[in-house]
LOVO-436554 format. One record per residue (C-alpha): residue number from 0; residue in three letters; y, x, z. Coordinates in steps of 0.02 Angstrom, whole numbers, padded with zeros to 5 digits. Layout:
(NUM, "Ala", (Y, X, Z))
...
//
This chain:
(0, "Unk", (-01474, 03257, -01445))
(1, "Unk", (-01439, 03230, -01625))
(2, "Unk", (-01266, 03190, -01685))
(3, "Unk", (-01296, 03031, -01753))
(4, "Unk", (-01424, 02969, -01586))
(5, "Unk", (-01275, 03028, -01492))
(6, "Unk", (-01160, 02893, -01576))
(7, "Unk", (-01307, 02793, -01575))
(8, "Unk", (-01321, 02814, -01379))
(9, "Unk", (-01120, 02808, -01340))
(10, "Unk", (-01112, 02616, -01442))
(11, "Unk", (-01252, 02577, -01344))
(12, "Unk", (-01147, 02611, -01200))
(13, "Unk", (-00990, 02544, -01239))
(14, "Unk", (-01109, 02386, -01316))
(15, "Unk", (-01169, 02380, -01096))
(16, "Unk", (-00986, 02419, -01031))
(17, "Unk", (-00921, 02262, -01145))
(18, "Unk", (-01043, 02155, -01086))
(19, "Unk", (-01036, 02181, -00885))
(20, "Unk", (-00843, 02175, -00895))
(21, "Unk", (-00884, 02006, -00991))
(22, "Unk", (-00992, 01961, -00860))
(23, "Unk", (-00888, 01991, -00716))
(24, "Unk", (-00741, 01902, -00806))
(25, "Unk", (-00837, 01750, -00819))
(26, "Unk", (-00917, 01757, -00643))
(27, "Unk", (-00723, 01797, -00575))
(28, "Unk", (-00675, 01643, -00675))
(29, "Unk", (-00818, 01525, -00620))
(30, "Unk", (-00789, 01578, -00437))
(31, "Unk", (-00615, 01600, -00427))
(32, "Unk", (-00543, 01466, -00557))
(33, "Unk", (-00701, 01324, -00561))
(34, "Unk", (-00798, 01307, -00398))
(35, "Unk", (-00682, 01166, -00343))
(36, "Unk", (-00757, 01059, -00487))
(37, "Unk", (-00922, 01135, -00487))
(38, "Unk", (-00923, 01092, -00293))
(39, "Unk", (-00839, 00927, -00357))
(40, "Unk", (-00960, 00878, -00501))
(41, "Unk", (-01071, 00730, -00487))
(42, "Unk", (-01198, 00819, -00540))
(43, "Unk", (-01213, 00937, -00403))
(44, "Unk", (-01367, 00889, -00284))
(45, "Unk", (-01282, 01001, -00163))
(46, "Unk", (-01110, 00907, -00144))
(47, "Unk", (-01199, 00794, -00031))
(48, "Unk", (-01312, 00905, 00060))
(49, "Unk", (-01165, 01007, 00132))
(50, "Unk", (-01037, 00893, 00165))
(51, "Unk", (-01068, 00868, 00342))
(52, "Unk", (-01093, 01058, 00360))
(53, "Unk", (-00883, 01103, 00364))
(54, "Unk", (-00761, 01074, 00504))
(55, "Unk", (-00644, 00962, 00423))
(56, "Unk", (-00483, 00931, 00508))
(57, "Unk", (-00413, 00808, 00574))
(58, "Unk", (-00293, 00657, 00546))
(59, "Unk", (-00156, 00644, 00669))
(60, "Unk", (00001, 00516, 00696))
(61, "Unk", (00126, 00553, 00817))
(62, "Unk", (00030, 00663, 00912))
(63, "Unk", (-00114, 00582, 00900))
(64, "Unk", (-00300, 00614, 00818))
(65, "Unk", (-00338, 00484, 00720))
(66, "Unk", (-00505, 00575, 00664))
(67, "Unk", (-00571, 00725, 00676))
(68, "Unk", (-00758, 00829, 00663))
(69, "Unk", (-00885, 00879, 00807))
(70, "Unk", (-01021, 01001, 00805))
(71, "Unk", (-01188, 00938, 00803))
(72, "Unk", (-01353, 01041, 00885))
(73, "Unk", (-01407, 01101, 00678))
(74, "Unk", (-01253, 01155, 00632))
(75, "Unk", (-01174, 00995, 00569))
(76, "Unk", (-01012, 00905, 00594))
(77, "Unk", (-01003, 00724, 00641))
(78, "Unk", (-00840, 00632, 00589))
(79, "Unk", (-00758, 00517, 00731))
(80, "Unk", (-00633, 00402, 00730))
(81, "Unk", (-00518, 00348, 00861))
(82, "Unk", (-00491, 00154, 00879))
(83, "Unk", (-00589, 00135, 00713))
(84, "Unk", (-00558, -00051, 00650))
(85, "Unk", (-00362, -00018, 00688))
(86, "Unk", (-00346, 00122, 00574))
(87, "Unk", (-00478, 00099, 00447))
(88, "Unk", (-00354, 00080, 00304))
(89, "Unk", (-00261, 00222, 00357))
(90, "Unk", (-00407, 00341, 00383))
(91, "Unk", (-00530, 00270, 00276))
(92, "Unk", (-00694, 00341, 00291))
(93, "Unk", (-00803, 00510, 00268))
(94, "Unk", (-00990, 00473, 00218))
(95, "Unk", (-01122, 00558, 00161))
(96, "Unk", (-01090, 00461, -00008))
(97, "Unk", (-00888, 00457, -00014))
(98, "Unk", (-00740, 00457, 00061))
(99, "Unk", (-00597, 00342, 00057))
(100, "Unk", (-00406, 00317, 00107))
(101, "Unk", (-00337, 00472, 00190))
(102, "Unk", (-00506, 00565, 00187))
(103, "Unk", (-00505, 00549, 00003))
(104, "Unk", (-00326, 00590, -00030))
(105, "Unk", (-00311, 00748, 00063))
(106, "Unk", (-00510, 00782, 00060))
(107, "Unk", (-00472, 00955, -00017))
(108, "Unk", (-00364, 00987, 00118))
(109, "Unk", (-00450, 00928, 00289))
(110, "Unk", (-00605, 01005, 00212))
(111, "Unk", (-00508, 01179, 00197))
(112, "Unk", (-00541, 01195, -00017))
(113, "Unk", (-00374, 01177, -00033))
(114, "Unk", (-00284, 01325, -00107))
(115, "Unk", (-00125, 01307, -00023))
(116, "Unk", (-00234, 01366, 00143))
(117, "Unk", (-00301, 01522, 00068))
(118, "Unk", (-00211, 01659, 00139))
(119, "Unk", (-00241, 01767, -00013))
(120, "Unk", (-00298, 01644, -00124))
(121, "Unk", (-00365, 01742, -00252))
(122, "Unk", (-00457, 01863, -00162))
(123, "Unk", (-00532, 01703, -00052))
(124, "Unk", (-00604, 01627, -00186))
(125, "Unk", (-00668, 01795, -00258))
(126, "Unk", (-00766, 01833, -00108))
(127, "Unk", (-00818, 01659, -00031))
(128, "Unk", (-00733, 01665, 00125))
(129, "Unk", (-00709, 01498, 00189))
(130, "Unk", (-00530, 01427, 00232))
(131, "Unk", (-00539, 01327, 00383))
(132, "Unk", (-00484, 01130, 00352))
(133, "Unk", (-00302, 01085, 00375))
(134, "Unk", (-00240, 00949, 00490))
(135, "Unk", (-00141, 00816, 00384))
(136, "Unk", (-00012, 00700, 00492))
(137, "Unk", (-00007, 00504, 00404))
(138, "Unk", (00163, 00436, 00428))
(139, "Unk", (00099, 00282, 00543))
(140, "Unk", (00157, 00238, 00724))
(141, "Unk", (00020, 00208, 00775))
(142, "Unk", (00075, 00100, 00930))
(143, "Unk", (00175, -00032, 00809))
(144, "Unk", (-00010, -00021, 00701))
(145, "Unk", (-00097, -00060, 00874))
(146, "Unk", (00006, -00210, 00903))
(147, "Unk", (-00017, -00264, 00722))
(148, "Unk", (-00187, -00272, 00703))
(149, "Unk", (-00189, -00364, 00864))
(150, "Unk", (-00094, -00510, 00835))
(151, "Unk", (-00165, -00527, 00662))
(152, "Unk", (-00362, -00521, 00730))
(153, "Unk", (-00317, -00641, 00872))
(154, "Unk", (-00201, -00767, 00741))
(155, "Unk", (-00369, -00868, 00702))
(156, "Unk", (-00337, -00819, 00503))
(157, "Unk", (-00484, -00780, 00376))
(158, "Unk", (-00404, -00624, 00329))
(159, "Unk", (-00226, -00558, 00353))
(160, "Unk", (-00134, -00400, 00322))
(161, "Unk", (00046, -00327, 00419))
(162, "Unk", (00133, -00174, 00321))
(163, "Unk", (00309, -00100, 00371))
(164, "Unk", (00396, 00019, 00268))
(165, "Unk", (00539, 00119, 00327))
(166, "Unk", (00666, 00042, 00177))
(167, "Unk", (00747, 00221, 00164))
(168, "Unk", (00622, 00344, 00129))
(169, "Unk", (00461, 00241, 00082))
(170, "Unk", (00336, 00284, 00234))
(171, "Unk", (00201, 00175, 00285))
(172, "Unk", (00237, 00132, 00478))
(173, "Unk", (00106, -00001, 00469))
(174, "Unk", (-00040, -00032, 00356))
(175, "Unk", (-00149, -00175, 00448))
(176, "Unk", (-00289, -00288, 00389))
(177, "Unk", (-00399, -00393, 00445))
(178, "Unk", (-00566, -00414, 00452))
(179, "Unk", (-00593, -00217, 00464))
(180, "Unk", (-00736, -00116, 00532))
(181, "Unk", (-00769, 00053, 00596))
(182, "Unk", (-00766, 00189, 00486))
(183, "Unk", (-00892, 00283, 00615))
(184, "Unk", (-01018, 00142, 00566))
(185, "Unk", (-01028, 00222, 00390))
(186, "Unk", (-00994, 00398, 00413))
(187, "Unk", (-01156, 00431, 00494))
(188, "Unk", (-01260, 00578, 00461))
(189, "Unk", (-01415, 00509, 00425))
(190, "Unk", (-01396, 00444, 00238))
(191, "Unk", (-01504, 00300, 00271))
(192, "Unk", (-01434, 00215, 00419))
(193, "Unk", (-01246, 00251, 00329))
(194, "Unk", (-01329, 00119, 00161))
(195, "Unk", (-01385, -00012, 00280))
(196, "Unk", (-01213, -00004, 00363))
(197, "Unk", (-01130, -00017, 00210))
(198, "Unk", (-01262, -00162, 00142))
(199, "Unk", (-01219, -00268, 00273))
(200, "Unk", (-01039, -00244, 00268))
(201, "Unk", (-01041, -00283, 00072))
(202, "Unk", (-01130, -00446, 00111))
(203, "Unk", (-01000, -00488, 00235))
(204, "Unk", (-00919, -00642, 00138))
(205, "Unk", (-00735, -00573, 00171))
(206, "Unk", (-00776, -00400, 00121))
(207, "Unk", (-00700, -00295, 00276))
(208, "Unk", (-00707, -00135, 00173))
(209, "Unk", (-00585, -00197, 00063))
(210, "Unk", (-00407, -00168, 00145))
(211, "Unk", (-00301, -00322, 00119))
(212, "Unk", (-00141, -00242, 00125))
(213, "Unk", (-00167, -00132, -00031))
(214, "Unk", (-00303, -00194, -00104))
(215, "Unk", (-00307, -00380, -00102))
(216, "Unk", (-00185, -00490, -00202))
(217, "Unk", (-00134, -00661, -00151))
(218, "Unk", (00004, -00779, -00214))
(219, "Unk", (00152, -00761, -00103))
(220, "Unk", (00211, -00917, -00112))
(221, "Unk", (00423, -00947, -00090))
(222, "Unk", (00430, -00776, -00029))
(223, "Unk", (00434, -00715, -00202))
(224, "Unk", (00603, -00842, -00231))
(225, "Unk", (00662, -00664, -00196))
(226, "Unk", (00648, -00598, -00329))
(227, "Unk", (00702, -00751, -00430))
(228, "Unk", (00845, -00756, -00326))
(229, "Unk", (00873, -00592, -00377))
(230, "Unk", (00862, -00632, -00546))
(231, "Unk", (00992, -00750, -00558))
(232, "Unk", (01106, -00620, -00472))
(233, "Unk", (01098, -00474, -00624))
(234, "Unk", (01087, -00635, -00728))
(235, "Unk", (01289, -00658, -00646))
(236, "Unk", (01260, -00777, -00522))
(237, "Unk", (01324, -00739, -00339))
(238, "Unk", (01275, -00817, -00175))
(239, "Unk", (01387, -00959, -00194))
(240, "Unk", (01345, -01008, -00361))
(241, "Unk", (01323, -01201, -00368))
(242, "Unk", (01126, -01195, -00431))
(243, "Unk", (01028, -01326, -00480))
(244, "Unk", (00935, -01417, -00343))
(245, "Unk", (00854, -01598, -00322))
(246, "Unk", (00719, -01685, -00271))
(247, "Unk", (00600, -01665, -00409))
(248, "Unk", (00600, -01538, -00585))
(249, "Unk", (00486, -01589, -00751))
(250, "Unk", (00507, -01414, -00828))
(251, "Unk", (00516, -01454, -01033))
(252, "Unk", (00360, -01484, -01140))
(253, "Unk", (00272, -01576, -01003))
(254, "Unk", (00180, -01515, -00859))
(255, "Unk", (00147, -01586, -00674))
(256, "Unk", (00324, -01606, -00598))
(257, "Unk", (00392, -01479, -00463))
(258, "Unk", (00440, -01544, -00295))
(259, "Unk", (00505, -01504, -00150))
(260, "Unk", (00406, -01484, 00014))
(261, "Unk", (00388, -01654, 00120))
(262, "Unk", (00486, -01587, 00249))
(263, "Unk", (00648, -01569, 00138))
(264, "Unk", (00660, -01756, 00101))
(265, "Unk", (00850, -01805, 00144))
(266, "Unk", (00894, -01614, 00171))
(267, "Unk", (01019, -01514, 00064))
(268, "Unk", (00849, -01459, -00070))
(269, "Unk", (00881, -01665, -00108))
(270, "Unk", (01058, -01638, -00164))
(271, "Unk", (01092, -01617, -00354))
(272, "Unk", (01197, -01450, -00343))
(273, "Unk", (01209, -01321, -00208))
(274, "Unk", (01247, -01147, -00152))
(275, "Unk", (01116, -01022, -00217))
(276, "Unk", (01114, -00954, -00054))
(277, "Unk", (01072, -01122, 00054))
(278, "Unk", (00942, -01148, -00074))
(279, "Unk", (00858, -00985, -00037))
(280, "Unk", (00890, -01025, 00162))
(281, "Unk", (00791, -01201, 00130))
(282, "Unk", (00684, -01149, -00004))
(283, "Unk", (00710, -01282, -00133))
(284, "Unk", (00567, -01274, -00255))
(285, "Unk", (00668, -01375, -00379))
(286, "Unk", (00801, -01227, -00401))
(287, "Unk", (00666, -01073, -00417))
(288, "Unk", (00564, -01163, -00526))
(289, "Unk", (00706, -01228, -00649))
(290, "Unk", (00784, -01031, -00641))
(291, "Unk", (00595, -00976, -00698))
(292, "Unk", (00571, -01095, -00817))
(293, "Unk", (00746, -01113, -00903))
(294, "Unk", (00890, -00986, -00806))
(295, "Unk", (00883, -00857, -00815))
(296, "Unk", (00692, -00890, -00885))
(297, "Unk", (00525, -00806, -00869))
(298, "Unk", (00593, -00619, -00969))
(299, "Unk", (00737, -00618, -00833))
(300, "Unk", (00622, -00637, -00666))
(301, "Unk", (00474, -00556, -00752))
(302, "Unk", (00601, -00376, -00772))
(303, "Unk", (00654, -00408, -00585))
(304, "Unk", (00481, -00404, -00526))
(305, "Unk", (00455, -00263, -00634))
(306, "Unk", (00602, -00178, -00537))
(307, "Unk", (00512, -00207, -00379))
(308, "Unk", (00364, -00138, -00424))
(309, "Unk", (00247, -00289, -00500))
(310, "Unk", (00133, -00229, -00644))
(311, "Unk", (00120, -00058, -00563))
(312, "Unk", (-00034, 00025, -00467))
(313, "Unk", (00074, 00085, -00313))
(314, "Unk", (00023, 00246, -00277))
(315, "Unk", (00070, 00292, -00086))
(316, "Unk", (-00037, 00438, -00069))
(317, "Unk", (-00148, 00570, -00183))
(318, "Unk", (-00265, 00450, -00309))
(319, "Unk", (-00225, 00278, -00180))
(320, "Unk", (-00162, 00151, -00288))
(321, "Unk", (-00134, -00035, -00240))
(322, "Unk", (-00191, -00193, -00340))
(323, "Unk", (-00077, -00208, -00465))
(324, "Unk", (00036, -00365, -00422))
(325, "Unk", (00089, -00471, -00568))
(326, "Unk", (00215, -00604, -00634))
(327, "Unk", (00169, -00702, -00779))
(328, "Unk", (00205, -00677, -00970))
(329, "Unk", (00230, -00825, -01040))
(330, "Unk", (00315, -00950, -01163))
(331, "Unk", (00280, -01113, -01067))
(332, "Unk", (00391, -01166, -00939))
(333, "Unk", (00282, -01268, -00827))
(334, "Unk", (00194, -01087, -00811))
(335, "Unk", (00341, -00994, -00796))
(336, "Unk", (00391, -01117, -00646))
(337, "Unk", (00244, -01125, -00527))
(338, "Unk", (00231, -00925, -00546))
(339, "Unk", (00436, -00922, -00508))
(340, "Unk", (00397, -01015, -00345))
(341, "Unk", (00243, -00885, -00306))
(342, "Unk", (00092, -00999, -00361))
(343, "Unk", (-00007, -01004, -00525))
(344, "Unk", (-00033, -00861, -00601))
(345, "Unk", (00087, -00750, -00481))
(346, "Unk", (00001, -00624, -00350))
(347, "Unk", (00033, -00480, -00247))
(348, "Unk", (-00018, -00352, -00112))
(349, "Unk", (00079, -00364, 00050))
(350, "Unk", (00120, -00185, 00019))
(351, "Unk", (00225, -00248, -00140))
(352, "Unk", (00286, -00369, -00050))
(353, "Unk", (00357, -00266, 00089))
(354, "Unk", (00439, -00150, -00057))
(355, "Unk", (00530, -00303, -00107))
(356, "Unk", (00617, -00321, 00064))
(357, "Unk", (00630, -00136, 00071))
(358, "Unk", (00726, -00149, -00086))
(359, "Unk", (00832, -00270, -00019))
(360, "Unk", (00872, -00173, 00134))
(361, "Unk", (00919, 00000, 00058))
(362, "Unk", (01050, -00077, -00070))
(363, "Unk", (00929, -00107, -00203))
(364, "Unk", (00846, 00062, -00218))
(365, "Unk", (00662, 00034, -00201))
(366, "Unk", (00583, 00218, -00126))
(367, "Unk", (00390, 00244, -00155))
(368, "Unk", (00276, 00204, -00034))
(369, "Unk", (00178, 00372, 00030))
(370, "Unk", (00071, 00385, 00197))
(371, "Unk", (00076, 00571, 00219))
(372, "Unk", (00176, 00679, 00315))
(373, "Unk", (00150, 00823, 00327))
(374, "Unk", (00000, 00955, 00288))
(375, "Unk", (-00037, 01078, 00429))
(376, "Unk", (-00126, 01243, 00417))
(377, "Unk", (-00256, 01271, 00566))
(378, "Unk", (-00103, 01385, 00640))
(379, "Unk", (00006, 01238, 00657))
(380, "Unk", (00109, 01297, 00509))
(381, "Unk", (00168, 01190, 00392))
(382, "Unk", (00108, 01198, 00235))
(383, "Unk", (00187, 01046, 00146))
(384, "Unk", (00309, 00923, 00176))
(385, "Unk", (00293, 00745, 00090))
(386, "Unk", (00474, 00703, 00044))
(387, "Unk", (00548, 00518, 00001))
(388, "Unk", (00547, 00484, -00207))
(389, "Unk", (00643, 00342, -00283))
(390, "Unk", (00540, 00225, -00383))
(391, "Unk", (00671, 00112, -00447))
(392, "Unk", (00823, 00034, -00455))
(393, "Unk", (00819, -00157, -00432))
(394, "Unk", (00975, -00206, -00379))
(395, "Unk", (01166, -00155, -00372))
(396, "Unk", (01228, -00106, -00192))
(397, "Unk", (01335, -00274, -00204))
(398, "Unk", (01178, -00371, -00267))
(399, "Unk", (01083, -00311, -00125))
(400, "Unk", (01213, -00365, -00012))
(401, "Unk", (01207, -00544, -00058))
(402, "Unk", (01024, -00554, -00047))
(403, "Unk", (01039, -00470, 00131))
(404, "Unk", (01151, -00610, 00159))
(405, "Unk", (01035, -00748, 00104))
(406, "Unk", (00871, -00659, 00212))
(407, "Unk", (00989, -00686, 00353))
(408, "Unk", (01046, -00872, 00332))
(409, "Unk", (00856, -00897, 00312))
(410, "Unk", (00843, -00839, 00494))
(411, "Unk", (01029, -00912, 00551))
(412, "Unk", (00993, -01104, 00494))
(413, "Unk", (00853, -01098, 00359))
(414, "Unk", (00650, -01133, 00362))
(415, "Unk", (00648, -00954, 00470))
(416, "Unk", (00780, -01023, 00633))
(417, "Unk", (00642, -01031, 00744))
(418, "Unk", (00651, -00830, 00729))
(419, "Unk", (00840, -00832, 00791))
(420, "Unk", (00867, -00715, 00945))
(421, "Unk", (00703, -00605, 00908))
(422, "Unk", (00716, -00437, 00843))
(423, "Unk", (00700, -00503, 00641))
(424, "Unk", (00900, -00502, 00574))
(425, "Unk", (00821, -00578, 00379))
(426, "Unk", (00690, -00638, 00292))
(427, "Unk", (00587, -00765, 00180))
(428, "Unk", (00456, -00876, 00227))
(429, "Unk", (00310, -00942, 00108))
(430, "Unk", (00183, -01049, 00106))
(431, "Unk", (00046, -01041, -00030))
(432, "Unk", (-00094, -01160, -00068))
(433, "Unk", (-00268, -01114, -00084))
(434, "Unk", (-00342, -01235, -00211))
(435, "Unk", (-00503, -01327, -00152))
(436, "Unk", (-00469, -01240, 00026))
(437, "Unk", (-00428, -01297, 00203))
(438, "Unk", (-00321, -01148, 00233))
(439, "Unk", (-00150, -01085, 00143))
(440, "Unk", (-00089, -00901, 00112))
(441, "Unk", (00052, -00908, 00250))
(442, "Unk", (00184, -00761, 00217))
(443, "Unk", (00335, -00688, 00312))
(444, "Unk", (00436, -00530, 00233))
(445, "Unk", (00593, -00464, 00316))
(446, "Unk", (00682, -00318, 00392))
(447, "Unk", (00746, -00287, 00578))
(448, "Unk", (00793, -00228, 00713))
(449, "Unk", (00946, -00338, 00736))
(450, "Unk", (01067, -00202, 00777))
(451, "Unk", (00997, -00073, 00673))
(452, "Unk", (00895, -00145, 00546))
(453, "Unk", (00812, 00004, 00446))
(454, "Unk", (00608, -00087, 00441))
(455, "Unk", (00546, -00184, 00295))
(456, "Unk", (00406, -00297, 00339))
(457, "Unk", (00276, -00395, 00259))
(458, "Unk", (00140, -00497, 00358))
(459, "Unk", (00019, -00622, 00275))
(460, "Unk", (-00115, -00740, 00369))
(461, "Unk", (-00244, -00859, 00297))
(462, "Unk", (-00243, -01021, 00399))
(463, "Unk", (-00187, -01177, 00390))
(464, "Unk", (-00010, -01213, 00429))
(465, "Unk", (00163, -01124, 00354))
(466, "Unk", (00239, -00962, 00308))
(467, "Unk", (00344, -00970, 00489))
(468, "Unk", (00187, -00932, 00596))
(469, "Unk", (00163, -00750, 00514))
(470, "Unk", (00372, -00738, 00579))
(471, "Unk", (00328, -00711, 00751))
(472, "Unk", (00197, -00575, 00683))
(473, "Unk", (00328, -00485, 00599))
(474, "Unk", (00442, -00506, 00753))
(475, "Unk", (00304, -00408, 00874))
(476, "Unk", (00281, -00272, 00744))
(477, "Unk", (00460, -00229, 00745))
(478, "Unk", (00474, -00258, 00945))
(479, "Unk", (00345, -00110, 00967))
(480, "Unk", (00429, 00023, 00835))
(481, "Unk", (00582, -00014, 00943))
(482, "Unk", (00759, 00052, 00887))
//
């Protein structure tokens, strides 16, 4: 060849070379770095074809499979769970469509995409080869969950929700709510019968998909004289501060007046001063709504609750967040009062409410909430290790003390006695009514065993009646974790 066709030629070549190492960069790239959110993408038709076609692994507590995948005759895997309606908010469900609670927090890793199980990650991605799915172990006893789920389906209440928290390092030992359903009712393989299942579960008027515990708010009634309690305590008051107390409170600038509960007529709430702690034990509405309206006033119990957690999506595992549970901002006191004695505008999740005994319990150092465990390879090695993370601090260690102390005279000689001798050492009863409704939000939170108390519980029922009947709830819960 000519000279010149020979440069010609040889940029022609290096032109090719440039262009197939550009090539195979962005192939490398697509396969190795993006097939996660190509596989991920709403877009992709395919995401739902093959969903059923991987092994996923399982969930396990304590030993046990919570669910887990079989093989079908074409090749398919059909997701079962074990005890379904018991676990449902734990688990939460695989479908053709989506995938909730645990399945959606750690769906990268029970569904093996997760690069923590490639063995050579790199080269796995590069080449395609599939990484079996890990097994991923929730934090839940699973027998105390059993017993929880229970006594709240046979309590007669609309809906109801149990958690328990261990107060030290944040895990989830119950999550409960009722009405559930089966998560093997929607995780069918056939797309069609899985969107009737969930139609008629969406018309359901108490929506069973919807987990109570986490996802639900309700108000909580005097058990959120807790945090006012609280309150007053960074505000300088101690347990034995004379407080404010009386039969009736007309917070200023008008308003309905406040009064105490029927059942307190001639008792210590009637008095015009008292302890701060028997006021807690009796649950004078008078006091809690004066220290929301006036002292320490609605910026004061509106930062404790923020302390605690209230105004936050609690997240407890990957992407599951709670209902944010809230306090009111305001300037008028009549507002400021109701919400201070957990009606009006105040709500929460029992989940927040169990972090606010937690709190209590671990000296005022309120831990984050997680569900997971641990992360298992398909060897049985472990991959990852959830550890405990401090959300806040609400209270001093001396501060927590005190409010220990009051959760116990509760129990001891307060609106909780008929609890005395069961495995509850503290807690707070409430009672919160439903307007235009037969039925009140009846709430226990508290913290046992007796002679090791280390659980933080929150139970809630809708029924008529008080706060007290979700105590013996509690009580059972904490009987079956044991010591």
């Amino acid at each position: 060849m000519k000279p010149g066709i020979d440069r010609a030629v040889g940029r022609t070549w290096v032109v090719a070379l440039v262009m197939a190492v550009g090539l195979m960069a962005n192939i490398t790239y697509v396969q190795g770095f993006e097939a996660q959110d190509l596989r991920d993408d709403s877009l992709n038709a395919r995401r739902l074809q093959d969903r059923f076609k991987v092994d996923r692994g399982p969930i396990t507590a304590d030993g046990e499979r919570l669910a887990w995948s079989e093989k079908t005759g074409d090749d398919r895997y059909q997701r079962r769970y074990k005890d379904g309606k018991v676990f449902a908010p734990i688990t939460g469900y695989f479908s053709v469509f989506s995938q909730t609670g645990i399945e959606d927090a750690e769906n990268h890793f029970l569904d093996g995409t997760d690069p923590r199980l490639a063995t050579t990650n790199l080269v796995d991605k590069l080449i395609g080869k599939h990484v079996p799915g890990g097994t991923v172990e929730a934090t839940v006893d699973p027998e105390a969950q059993r017993v929880a789920y229970r006594a709240l389906a046979s309590s007669g209440a609309r809906r109801g929700a149990a958690v328990v928290l261990d107060a030290e390092t944040g895990a989830v030992l119950v999550l409960a709510s009722t009405p559930s359903y089966d998560p093997g009712d929607v995780s069918m393989l056939d797309g069609e019968k899985a969107e009737k299942a969930f139609e008629r579960l969406n018309r359901e008027k108490l929506k069973p998909l919807l987990d109570k515990a986490t996802r639900e708010l309700f108000p909580p009634g005097s058990t959120f004289k807790t945090i006012v309690a609280a309150s007053a305590l960074e505000a300088g008051a101690s347990a034995d501060t004379r407080v404010r107390a009386g039969r009736t409170y007309q917070p200023p600038r008008g308003g309905q007046p406040i009064s105490n509960d029927a059942g307190d007529i001639g008792g210590s709430c009637d008095l015009g001063r008292i302890p701060l702690i028997e006021a807690y034990a009796q649950s004078c509405n008078t006091t809690f709504a004066y220290m929301g309206a006036e002292e320490p006033g609605n910026a004061a119990v509106r930062k404790e609750a923020a302390g605690f957690g209230f105004g936050d999506r609690i997240e407890y595992a990957e992407g599951l967040r709670s209902a944010p549970s809230s306090f009111p901002t305001t300037d008028q006191p009549v507002l400021s009062a109701l919400g201070s004695i957990g009606q009006g505008s105040t709500v929460a999740t029992p989940l927040q409410m169990a972090m606010v005994a937690a709190g209590v319990l671990n000296g005022g150092e309120v831990m984050r909430p997680h569900i997971v465990d641990k992360l298992r390879a398909p060897s049985g090695v472990t991959v990852d290790t959830i550890s405990p993370k401090r959300l806040s601090r609400a209270l001093t260690s001396g501060q927590a003390k005190q409010m220990r102390d009051m959760m116990k005279a509760v129990v001891d000689r307060g609106t909780g006695k008929s609890l005395r001798g069961t495995s509850v050492l503290g807690g707070k009863t409430g009672t919160a009514d439903v307007e235009g409704a037969s039925y009140n939000d009846r709430w226990f939170i508290g913290f046992g065993p007796r002679n090791d108390p280390k659980y933080a519980v929150a139970v809630m029922t809708e029924a008529p009646g008080y706060g007290i009947e979700s105590g013996p709830i509690a009580a059972r819960i904490i009987d079956a974790l044991g010591d």
